[in-house]
C-alpha positions as CSV (number, residue, x, y, z in Angstrom):
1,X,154.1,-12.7,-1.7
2,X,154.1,-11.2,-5.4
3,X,153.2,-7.6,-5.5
4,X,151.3,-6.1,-8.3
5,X,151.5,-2.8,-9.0
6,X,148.3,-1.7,-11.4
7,X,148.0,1.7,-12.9
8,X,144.3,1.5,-14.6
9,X,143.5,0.6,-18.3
10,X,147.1,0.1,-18.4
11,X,149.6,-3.4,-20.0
12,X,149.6,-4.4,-16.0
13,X,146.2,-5.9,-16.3
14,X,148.2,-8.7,-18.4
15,X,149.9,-9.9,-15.4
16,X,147.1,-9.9,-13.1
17,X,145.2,-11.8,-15.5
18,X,148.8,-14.4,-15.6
19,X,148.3,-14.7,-12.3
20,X,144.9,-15.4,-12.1
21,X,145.2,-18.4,-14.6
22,X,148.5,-19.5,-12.6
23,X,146.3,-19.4,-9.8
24,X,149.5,-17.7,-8.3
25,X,148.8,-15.8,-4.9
26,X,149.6,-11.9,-5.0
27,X,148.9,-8.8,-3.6
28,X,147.2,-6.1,-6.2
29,X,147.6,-2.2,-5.7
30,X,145.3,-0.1,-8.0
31,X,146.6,3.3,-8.9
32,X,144.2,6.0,-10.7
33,X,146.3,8.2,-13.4
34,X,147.2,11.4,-13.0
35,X,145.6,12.7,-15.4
36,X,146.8,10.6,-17.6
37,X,150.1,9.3,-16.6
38,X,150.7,7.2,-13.6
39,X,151.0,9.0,-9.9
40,X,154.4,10.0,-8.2
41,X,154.2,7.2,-5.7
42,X,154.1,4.8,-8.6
43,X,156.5,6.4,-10.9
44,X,159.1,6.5,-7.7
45,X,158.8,2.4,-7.8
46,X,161.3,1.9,-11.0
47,X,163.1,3.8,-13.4
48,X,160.2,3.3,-15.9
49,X,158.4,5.5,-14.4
50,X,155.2,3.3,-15.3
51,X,153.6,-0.2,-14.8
52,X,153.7,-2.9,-15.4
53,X,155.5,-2.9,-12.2
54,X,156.0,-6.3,-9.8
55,X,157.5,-6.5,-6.2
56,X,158.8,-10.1,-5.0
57,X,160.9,-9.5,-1.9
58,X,163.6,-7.4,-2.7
59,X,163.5,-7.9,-6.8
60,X,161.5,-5.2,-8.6
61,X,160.9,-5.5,-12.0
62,X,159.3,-3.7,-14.7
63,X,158.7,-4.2,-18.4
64,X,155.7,-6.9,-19.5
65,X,157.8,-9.6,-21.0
66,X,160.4,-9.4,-18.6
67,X,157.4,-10.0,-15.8
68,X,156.2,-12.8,-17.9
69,X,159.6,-14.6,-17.6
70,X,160.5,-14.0,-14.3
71,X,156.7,-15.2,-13.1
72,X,156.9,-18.3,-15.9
73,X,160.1,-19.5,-14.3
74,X,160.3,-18.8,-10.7
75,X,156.7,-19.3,-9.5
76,X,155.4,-21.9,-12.0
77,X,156.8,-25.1,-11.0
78,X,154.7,-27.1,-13.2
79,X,155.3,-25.1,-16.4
80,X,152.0,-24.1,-16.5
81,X,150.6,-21.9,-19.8
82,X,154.1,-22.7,-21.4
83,X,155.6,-25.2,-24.2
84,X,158.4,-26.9,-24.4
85,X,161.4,-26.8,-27.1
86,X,160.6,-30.5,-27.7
87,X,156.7,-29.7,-28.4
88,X,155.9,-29.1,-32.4
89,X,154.5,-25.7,-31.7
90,X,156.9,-24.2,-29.5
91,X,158.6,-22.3,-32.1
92,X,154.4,-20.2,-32.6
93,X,154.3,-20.0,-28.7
94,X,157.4,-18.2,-28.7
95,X,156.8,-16.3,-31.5
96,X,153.3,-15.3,-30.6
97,X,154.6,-14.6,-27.0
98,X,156.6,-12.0,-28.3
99,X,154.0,-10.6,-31.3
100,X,152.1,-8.3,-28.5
101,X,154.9,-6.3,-27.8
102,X,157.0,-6.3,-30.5
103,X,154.7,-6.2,-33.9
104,X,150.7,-5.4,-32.7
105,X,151.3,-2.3,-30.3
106,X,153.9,-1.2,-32.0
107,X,152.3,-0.9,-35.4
108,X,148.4,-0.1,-33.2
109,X,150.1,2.7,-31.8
110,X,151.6,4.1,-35.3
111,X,148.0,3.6,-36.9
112,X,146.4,5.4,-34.1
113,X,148.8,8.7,-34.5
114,X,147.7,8.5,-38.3
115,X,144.0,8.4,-37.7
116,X,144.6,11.6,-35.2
117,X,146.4,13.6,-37.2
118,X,144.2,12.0,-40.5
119,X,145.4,15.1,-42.4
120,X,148.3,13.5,-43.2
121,X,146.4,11.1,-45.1
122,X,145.7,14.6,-47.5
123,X,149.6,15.4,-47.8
124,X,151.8,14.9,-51.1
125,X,155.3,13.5,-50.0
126,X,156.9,12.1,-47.0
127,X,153.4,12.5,-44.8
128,X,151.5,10.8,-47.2
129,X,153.6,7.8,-47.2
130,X,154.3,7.4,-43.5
131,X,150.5,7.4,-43.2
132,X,150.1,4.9,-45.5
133,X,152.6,2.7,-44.2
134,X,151.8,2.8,-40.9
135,X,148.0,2.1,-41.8
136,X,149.3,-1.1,-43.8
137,X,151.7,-2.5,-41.2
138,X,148.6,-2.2,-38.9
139,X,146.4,-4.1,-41.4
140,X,149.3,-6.9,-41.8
141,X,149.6,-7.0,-37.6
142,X,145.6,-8.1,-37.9
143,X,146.1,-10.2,-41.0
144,X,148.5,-12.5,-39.0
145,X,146.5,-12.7,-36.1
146,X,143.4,-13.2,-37.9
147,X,144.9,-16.2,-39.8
148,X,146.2,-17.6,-37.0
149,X,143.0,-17.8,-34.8
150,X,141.1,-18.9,-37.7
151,X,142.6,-22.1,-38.1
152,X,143.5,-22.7,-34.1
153,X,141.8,-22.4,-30.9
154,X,144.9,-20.4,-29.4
155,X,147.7,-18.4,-30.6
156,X,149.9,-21.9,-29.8
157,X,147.5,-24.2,-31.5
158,X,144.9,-26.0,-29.4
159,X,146.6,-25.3,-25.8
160,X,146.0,-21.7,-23.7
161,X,149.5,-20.4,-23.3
162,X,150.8,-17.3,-21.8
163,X,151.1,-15.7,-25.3
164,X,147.5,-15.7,-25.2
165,X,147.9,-13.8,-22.1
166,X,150.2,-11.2,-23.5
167,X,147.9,-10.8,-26.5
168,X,144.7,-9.9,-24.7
169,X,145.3,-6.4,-23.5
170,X,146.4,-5.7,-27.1
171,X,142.7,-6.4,-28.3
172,X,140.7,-5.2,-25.2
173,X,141.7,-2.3,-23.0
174,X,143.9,-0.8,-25.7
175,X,140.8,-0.3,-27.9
176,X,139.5,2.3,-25.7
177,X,143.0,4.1,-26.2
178,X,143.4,3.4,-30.1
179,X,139.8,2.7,-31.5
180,X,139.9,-0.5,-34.2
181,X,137.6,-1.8,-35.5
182,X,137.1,-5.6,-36.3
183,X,134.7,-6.0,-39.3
184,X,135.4,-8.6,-41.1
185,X,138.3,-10.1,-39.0
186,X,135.8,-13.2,-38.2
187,X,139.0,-15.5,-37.0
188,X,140.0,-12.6,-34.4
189,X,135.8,-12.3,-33.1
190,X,135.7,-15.8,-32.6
191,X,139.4,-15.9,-30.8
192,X,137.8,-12.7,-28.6
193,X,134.7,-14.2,-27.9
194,X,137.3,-17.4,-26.9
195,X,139.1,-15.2,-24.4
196,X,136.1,-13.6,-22.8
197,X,134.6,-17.2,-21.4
198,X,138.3,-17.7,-19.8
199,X,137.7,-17.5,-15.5
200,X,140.8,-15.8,-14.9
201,X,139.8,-13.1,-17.4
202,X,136.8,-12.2,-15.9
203,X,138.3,-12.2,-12.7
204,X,141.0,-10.1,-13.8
205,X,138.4,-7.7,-15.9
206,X,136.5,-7.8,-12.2
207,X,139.4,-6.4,-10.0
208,X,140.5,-3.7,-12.6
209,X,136.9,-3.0,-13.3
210,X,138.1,-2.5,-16.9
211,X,134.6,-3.5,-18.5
212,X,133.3,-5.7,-21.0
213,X,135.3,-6.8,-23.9
């Protein structure tokens, strides 16, 4: 059986919540941080040092996307919360899939450093401007998403993929890291509102006792 390795408030609540909407058996292990990082036992699991972590047999694996793919293909025979090359909007599921990870945290996590240190916002010169460009990259992340859920259901179009799944943590949990607010990003509201009626959300939000959204 699949073993999930959860360190609270942290990116492994994405693949519990895969799981749940898989409906994929698996065996969760909760790990409180220490204080803030994860605990030895955890850390001694994989060279990351941090979850996401899965055990299947003898294959550990770290890494959220790399999770996602191994789970997608090698326990979900019926292709479940994926789209095919042949489908018209496979090219925004995989592009989507990857937005998470590779454009929203990326540019969350830079906007968050600048609204710590917001004196930087008050510097002349190279200070100034990385503030300023890390606030508008954050601002473009949102635009995207925001005009993409206004105009679909889902991040794919009308059908629930796993890019949906990816996305989730992005707007939920990591707002109690990096606090963003959503005022007048109606299309994202509506997408989290979308999310938060989803069974295998709330059962995943249950067994990490993460909250409401």
């Amino acid at each position: 059986m699949l073993t999930i390795h959860h360190l609270e408030r942290s990116q492994s609540e994405r693949i519990i919540w895969l799981c749940e909407e898989l409906h994929l058996p698996y065996e969760l292990k909760v790990y409180k941080r220490s204080p803030l990082l994860a605990p030895p036992e955890l850390q001694a699991l994989h060279p990351s040092r941090s979850a996401p972590i899965i055990q299947d047999g003898p294959v550990t694996l770290s890494e959220s996307g790399a999770i996602f793919e191994y789970i997608l293909t090698k326990h979900n025979p019926t292709h479940a919360l994926t789209l095919p090359p042949t489908h018209p909007s496979y090219a925004n599921y995989l592009y989507f899939l990857h937005f998470a990870n590779g454009t929203f945290q990326p540019a969350l996590l830079r906007y968050g450093l600048v609204i710590k240190n917001n004196l930087h916002l008050q510097e002349e010169g190279g200070g100034r401007f990385s503030a300023q460009l890390a606030i508008r990259g954050f601002e473009r992340a949102l635009r995207i998403l925001d005009e993409r859920v206004r105009g679909n259901t889902w991040l794919a179009g009308e059908e629930f993929t796993a890019a949906d799944v990816m996305m989730g943590f992005s707007l939920t949990t990591m707002r109690g890291w990096v606090e963003f607010g959503l005022e007048g990003w109606e299309g994202i509201k509506g997408y989290l509102g979308r999310v938060g009626e989803r069974e295998g959300f709330r059962r995943m939000r249950i067994y990490t006792a993460s909250g409401e959204l």
